[in-house]
C-alpha positions as semicolon CSV with decimal commas, in nm:
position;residue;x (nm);y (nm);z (nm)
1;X;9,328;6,594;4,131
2;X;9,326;6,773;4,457
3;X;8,997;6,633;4,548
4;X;9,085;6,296;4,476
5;X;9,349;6,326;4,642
6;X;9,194;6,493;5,018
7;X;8,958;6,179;4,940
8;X;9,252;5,921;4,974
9;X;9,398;6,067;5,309
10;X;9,062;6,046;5,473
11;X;9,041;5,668;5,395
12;X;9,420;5,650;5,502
13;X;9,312;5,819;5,861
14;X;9,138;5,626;6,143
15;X;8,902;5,730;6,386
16;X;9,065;5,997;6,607
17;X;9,309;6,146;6,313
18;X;9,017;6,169;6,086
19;X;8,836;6,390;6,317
20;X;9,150;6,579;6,398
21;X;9,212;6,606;6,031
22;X;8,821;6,731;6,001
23;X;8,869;6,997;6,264
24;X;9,144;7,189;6,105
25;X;8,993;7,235;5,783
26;X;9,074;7,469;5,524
27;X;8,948;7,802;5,635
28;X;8,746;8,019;5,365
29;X;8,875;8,263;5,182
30;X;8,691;8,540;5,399
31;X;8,809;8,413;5,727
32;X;9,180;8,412;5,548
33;X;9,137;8,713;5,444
34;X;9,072;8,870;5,805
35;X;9,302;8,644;5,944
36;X;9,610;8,878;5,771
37;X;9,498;9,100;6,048
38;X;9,545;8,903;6,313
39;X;9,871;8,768;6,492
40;X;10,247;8,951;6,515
41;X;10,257;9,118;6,194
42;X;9,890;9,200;6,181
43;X;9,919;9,574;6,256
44;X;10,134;9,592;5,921
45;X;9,820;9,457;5,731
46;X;9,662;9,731;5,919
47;X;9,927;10,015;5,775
48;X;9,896;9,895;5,397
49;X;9,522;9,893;5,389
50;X;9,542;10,243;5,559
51;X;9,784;10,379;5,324
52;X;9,596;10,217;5,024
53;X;9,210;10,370;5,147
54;X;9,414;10,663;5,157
55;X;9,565;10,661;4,783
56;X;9,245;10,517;4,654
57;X;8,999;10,831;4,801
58;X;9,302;11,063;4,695
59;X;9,298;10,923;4,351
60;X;8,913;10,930;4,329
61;X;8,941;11,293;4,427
62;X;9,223;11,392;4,175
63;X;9,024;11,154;3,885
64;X;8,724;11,367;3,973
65;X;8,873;11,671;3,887
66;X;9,040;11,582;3,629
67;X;8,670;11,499;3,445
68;X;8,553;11,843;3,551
69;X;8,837;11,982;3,359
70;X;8,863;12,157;3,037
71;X;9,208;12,260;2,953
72;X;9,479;12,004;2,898
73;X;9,717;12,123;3,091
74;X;9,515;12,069;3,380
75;X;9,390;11,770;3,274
76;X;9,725;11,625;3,311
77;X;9,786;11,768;3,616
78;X;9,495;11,597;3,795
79;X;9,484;11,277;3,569
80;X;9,859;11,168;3,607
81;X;9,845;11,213;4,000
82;X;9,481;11,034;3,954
83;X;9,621;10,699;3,743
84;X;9,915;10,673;3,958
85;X;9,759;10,676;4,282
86;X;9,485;10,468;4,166
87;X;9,768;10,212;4,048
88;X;9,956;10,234;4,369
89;X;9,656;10,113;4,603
90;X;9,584;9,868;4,353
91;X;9,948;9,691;4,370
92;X;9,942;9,768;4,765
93;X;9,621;9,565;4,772
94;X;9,792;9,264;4,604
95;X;10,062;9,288;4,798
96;X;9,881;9,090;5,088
97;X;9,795;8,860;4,859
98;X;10,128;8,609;4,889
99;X;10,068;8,693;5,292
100;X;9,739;8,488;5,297
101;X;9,916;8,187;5,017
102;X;10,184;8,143;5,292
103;X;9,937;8,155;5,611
104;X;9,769;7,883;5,390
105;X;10,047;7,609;5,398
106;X;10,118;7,710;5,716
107;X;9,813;7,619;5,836
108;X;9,889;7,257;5,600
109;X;10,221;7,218;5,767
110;X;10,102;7,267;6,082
111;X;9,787;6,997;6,015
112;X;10,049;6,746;5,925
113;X;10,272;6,784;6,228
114;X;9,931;6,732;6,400
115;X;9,917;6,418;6,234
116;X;10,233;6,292;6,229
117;X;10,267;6,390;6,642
118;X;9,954;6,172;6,705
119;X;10,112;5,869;6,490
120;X;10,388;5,848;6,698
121;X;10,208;5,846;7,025
């Protein structure tokens, strides 16, 4: 639907929209991705990914000694601190998730206020 759809506003666009409209493509998701670490609230990208590497490697440290273990009570006391870190970096790494869906129609906002400027010129 969506392709049909890009299809029929680049027949609707003429000459000098069409190439403005082909200029401001849809980034991939790579260059979004990076982008979350750009711009005024970049530096809090910056603190969740640091806080996540840092529940993540403590996790993989407390999961590794809870496998070298062999009593149960201190297999719960590295496992439970190892499943809940490991949890907690995964839901902080989703959390920038939504940040990269809004930059995304943003970016489509701000194409169509392109356009619509340029009409009315």
């Amino acid at each position: 639907m969506t392709d049909k759809l890009d299809d029929l506003i680049r027949e609707a666009l003429e000459g000098e929209d069409r190439a403005i409209y082909e200029q401001t493509g849809e980034l991939g998701y790579f260059a979004q991705a990076f982008g979350i670490f750009r711009g005024p609230q970049g530096w809090t990208a910056w603190v969740i990914m640091l806080v996540q590497a840092v529940m993540f490697f403590a996790g993989i440290w407390a999961s590794w000694h809870f496998f070298q273990t062999d009593e149960t009570l201190a297999a719960l006391k590295w496992g439970l601190p190892a499943a809940t870190l490991l949890l907690m970096a995964g839901m902080l790494k989703f959390t920038l998730m939504p940040v990269m869906q809004a930059d995304r129609i943003i970016r489509e906002i701000k194409r169509l206020e392109l356009l619509l400027a340029r009409k009315g010129d």
